[in-house]
C-alpha positions, 0 to 999 in steps of 0.5 A: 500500500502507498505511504500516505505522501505518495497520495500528493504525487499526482495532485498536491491539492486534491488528494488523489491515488499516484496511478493518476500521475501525469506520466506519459513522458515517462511511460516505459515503451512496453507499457504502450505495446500490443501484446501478441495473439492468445493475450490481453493486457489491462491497465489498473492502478499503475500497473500493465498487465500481461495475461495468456488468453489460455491460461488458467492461474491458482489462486495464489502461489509463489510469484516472483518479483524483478527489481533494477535500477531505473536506468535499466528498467526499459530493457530488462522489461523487454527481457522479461516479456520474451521470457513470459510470452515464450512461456505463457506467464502471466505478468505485470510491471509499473508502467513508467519510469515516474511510478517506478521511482515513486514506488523506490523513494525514501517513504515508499512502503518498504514491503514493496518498494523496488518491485518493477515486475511481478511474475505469476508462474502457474506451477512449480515447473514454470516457477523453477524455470523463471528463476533459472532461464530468466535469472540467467538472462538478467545477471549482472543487473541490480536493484533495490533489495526486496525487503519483503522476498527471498532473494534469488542467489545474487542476482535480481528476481525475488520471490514470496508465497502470496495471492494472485487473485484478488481477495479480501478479508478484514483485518482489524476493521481494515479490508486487506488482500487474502490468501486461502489456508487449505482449509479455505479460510481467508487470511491476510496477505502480509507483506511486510519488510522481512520474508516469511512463509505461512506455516500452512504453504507448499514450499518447493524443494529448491525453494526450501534448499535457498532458504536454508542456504541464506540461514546458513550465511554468516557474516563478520559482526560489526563492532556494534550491538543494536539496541532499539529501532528509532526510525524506519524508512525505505531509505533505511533504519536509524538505530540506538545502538552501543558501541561494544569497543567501550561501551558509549551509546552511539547512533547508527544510520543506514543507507541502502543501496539503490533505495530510498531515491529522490526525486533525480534518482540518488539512491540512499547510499 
């Protein structure tokens, strides 16, 4: 969901929902094809979308998600239409340069900060497929982290169990998208700023296999110990921390790359 300032973007004084922005200079050129035979596209909510006439997609499932620079976007997008049309993916991409950098700037929401595509594969086959063929063709590109998704190896697709019909339930006394447990109850959809997988999902082998791997990752500690979260933002966090070489409470500011842009594209760091 949009953070509330994004809601300023396409008219400071009317409030209004970003997907109305004045864009049309900045509309990525695939955003404006016409998609081959046996698929129609649709536009919503900044959103192109891309979807085989023929195929028949579940409910949810894992889908995947493409995060790259903005310099890259246009040509990492036509890679990724080849991909689906080849193999009858349904997907959908932010549909200019101007929403894309909305969705990365510093109060983004930072659970979907940095998504340009979202991928829907029908099954594990074509799951496994996107990662591997795709992933190949897209090495040596980087974007934002993806804070709510698992990262596909070092390269930039992502990937979370989530919904890909539209569902709803009430959280609270708030509507919120839905996912099925097996029982057919409708849960929420977190997507939140940390990946997680329902107790309740299929999860791949392969999938299982890098989960276990990025668990198993260690990584040098820095010299500081984090004690409390002050701020939070898709540009990074700002924490109370205590400087364990000799104890002094100190503050800690982090950026992160190819996050948090302003409004030229400078990314945090």
């Amino acid at each position: 969901m949009p953070t509330p300032g994004a809601f300023l973007i396409a008219d400071p004084v009317h409030v209004d929902s970003p997907a109305y922005v004045a864009d049309t200079a900045s509309r990525f050129p695939l955003a404006d094809q016409t998609p081959p035979d046996g698929w129609r596209v649709a536009e919503h909510g900044g959103w192109v979308m891309w979807h085989p006439i023929q195929a028949r997609l579940p409910q949810q499932g894992w889908k995947v998600h493409v995060s790259v620079r903005l310099d890259d976007a246009a040509d990492v997008l036509d890679l990724v239409r080849d991909h689906c049309v080849r193999h009858h993916v349904a997907f959908k991409f932010q549909r200019s340069r101007r929403l894309a950098l909305v969705n990365n700037e510093k109060y983004a929401h930072r659970a979907g900060s940095g998504k340009l595509a979202a991928l829907y594969p029908a099954d594990d086959t074509a799951l496994r497929r996107v990662l591997d063929d795709l992933g190949a063709r897209l090495a040596g590109y980087r974007g934002p982290y993806v804070l709510s998704d698992l990262r596909w190896h070092d390269g930039p697709l992502y990937l979370r169990y989530g919904g890909f019909a539209e569902l709803w339930c009430v959280d609270g006394d708030e509507p919120v998208p839905a996912v099925a447990r097996p029982d057919g109850a409708l849960v929420p959809d977190r997507r939140e700023p940390v990946f997680t997988v329902p107790d309740w999902a299929p999860v791949p082998d392969f999938v299982a296999e890098r989960i276990a791997a990025v668990a198993a990752e260690t990584h040098d500690d820095p010299p500081y110990r984090i004690d409390e979260a002050l701020h939070h933002s898709n540009a990074g966090g700002v924490y109370r921390a205590t400087d364990l070489r000799d104890g002094r409470t100190v503050v800690l500011r982090e950026a992160r790359p190819l996050a948090g842009l302003d409004g030229a594209g400078t990314d945090a760091l």
